[in-house]
N, C-alpha and C positions, 0 to 999 in steps of 0.2 A: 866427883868428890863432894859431898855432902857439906855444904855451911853451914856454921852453929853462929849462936846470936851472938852479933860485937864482933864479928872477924869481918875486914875489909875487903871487900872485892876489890882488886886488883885489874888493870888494863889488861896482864896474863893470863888471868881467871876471866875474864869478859872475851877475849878471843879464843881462849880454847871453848869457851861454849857455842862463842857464834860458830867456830870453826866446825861442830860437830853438827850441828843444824844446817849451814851451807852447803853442807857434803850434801847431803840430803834434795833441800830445798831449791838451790841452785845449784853449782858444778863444782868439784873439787878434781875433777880430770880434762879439762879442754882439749878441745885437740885429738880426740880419740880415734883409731880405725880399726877394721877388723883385727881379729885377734884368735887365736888357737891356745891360745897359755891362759891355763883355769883363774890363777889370779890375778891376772890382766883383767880375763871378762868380767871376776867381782866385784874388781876397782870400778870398771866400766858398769856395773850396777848401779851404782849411786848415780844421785842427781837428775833432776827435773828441768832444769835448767833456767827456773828463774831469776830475777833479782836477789845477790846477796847482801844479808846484813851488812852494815858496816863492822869495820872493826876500830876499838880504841886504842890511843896512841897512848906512850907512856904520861902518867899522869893528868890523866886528862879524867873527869867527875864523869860515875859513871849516873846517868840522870835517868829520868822516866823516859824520855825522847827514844835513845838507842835502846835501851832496855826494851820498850815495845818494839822496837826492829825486830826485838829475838820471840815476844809475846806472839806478834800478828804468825810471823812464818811460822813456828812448832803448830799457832793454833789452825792454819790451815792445811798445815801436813799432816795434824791428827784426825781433822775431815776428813781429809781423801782419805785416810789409811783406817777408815772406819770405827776410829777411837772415839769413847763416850764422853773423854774430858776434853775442857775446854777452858782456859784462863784468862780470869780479867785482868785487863790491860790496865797498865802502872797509870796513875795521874798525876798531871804536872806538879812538882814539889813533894810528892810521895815518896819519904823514905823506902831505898829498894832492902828489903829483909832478908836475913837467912830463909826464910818459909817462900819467897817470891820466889828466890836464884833458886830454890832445890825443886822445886813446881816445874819452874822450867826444864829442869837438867832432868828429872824425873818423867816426862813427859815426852823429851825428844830421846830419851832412852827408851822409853816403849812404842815411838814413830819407825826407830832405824829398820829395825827386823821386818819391818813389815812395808817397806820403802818400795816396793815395787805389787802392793799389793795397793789393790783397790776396794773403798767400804760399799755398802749398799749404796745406790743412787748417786754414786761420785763416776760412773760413766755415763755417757748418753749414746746411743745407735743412730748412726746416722748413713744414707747411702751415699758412697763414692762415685757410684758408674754404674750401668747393664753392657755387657756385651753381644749380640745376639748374631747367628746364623740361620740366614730365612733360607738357604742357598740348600738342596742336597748334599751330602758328604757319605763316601763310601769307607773304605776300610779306618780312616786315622783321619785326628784333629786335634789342634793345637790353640790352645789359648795362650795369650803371653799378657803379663796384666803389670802395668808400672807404678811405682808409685815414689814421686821424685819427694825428695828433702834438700834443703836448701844446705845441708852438707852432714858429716855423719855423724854431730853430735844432736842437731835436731830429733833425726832417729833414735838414736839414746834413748832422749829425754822422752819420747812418745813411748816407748813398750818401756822403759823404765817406769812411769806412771798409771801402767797394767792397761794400757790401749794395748788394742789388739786391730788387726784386718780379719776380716770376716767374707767369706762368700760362698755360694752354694748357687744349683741347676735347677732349672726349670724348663718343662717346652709345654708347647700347644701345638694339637692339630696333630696329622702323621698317621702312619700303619702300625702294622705289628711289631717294627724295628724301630721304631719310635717308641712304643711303650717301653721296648726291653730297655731302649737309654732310660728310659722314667726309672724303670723299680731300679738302673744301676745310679741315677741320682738321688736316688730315696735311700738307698744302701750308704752313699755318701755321708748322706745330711749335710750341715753345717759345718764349714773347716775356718778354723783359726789359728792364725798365725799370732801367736805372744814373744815375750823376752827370751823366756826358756824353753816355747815349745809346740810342735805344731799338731792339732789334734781335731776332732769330729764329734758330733754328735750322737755317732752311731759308733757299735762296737764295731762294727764291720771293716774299717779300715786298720792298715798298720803303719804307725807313727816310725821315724825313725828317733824320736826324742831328740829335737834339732828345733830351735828357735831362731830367733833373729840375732840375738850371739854368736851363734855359729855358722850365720853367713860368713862367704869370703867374694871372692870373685870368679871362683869357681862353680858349675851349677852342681849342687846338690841335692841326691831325692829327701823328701821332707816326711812323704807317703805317700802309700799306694793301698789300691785298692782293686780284687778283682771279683768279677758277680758273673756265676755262671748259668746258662737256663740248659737244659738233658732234654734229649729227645730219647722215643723208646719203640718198641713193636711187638709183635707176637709173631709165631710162624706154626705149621701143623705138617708133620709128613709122616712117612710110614717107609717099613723097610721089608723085604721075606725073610723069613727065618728058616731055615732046613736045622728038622730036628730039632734037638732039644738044644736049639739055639736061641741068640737075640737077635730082632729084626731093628734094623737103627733106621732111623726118620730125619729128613732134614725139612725145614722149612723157614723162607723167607719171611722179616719180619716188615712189620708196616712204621716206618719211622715219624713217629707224631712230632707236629712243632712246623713252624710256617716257612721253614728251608727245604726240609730233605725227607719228604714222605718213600718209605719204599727204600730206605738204606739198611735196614737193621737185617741180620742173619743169624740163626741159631739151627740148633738141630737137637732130636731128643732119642732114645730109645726106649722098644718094647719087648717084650718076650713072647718067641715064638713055638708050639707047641707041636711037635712032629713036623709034617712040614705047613703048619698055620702061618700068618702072618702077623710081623707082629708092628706095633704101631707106638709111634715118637712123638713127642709134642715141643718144637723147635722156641725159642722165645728170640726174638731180636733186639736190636739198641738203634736207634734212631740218630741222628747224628744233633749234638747241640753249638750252645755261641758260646765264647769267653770275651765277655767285654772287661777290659783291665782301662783304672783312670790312675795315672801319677802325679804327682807336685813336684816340682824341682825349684830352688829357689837359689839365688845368690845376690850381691850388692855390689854394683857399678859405682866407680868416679868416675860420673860422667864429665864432668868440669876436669877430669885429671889427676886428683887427689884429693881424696878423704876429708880431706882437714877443710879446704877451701869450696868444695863442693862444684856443682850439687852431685847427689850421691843417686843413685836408682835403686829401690828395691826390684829386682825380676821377681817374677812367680811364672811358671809354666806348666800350664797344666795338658796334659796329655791324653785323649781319648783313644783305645787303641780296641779294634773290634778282630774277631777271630776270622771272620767271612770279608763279604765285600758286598751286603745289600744296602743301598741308597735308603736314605733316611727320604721324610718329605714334609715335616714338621718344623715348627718355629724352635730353638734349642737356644734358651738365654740363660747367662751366667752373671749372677747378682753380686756388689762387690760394696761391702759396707765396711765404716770405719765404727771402732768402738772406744770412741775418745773421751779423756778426762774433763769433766765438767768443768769450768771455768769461775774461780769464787775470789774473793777477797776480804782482809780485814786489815783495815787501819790502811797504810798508806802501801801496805803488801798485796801484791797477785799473783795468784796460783793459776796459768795458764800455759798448752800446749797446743801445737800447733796439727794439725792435719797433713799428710802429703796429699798432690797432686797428681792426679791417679788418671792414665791412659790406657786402654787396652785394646786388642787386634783376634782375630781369629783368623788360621791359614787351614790348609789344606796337604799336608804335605805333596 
């Protein structure tokens, strides 16, 4: 509600503003855990989890001091949320004005919407971990990649603040089975897990439109992705023809591709002229690979409960090949955090914390 000049601020009017900037800024849901109920997970939107302002007691002056409690936090929640305004901070003995209080309330009114988004330059990339497989591996492999939080509002607060995990494949060295993982990591690209959603750099994969919201402690597919490479052949035969018939041709095709040369089969026919011969031209199909990669994801109380922590994020990722040719290539998996920058103004800090990120590869 808008103040006009000469109407007093009120301890009631000073908490409902801190109140809407703390939702924000710091927590107004403590204590959160997974959740399935859409307005559960909205509530659990909010909050970054810093320090909140104070709030004023009944009649108590409301002064420059706590006023800038509410100046510093809007002004660094409008940073991060990529906003171009910015307010100077009340000075000791400065009458607080209708035009100051509606600045404010005007400003954390255009931070709310946009509370879990991030402005230019208010994230920074940074690497978690490598995981790497120097070992051969034939049909299937599994990554499992951790990332503890000291319990599950920490998490919250990091994808509420449009941090994201990030990771993507790489290898060196290796054969022909080696390459095909390459063009099915290149197919990949880059995968990010956010608040609301887990997605890639490339079109090539399919999301299930599933965030970090929608973990539970069950494992869920997040996406998948599958890259296929075709083998092919030719073949040439011939048939007799009695009469004013057709002479049919079969011929084996030559299967190209570094599996299965010599699997393709086709047959063709000719037309035979009294009793001439008549002649086919066979084509074959070559046998090819299906390599399919999954994500599955869920969140662990590892400590027992949610609340009290610590919590796990799982990710498992899934390498799953159509044949069983041995790799012999180095095959690493990059695992990057893309965390909220860390800023301050006046005696307020805008900071999030990192998980602690372990991860394994098996063999089934």
């Amino acid at each position: 509600m808008a103040f006009v000049k000469g109407q007093k601020i009120t301890a009631v009017d000073f908490n409902g503003l801190a109140d809407s900037i703390n939702k924000v800024f710091a927590d107004k849901y403590p204590d959160s855990q997974p959740s399935s109920n859409t307005t559960v997970q909205a509530n659990q939107a909010f909050g970054w989890g810093n320090a909140p302002a104070s709030y004023a007691s009944t009649g108590q002056k409301i002064t420059a001091e706590i006023v800038n409690q509410l100046v510093d936090r809007v002004n660094l929640s409008a940073e991060h949320t990529g906003s171009e305004y910015e307010l100077d901070r009340v000075i000791k003995g400065q009458k607080i004005t209708a035009g100051i209080w509606n600045d404010i309330e005007t400003l954390i009114t255009e931070v709310t919407p946009n509370k879990n988004v991030a402005g230019l330059g208010q994230t920074a990339l940074g690497q978690l971990g490598v995981v790497q497989r120097t070992t051969p591996f034939g049909k299937n492999l599994t990554y499992t990649l951790r990332f503890r939080f000291s319990d599950y509002d920490q998490a919250r607060y990091f994808f509420n603040s449009a941090s994201e995990i990030k990771f993507y494949f790489g290898k060196t060295g290796g054969g022909a089975e080696d390459a095909e993982w390459q063009t099915t990591y290149d197919r990949l690209g880059t995968v990010t897990l956010s608040l609301h959603n887990c997605v890639s750099t490339t079109a090539n994969i399919i999301s299930e439109n599933k965030g970090f919201e929608d973990l539970n402690a069950g494992d869920q597919l997040l996406l998948s992705l599958t890259s296929r490479s075709s083998g092919g052949g030719y073949g040439y035969g011939y048939g007799y023809g009695y009469g004013y018939g057709y002479g049919y041709g079969y011929g084996y095709g030559y299967g190209y591709g570094h599996r299965c040369p010599g699997d393709g089969y086709g047959y063709g026919y000719g037309y035979g002229y009294g009793y001439g011969y008549g002649y086919g031209y066979g084509y074959g199909y070559g046998c090819g690979t299906t390599k399919r990669m999954t994500v599955h994801g869920r969140i662990e109380a590892a400590g027992g409960n949610y609340q009290s922590g610590p919590v796990d994020i799982v990710l498992t990722i899934r390498l799953i090949d159509s044949d069983n040719q041995p790799t012999s290539g180095t095959h690493t998996l990059y695992v990057q955090s893309n965390k909220a920058t860390t800023k301050s103004s006046g005696a307020a800090t805008f900071s999030i914390s990192n998980p602690v990120f372990t991860g394994s590869v098996t063999e089934p």
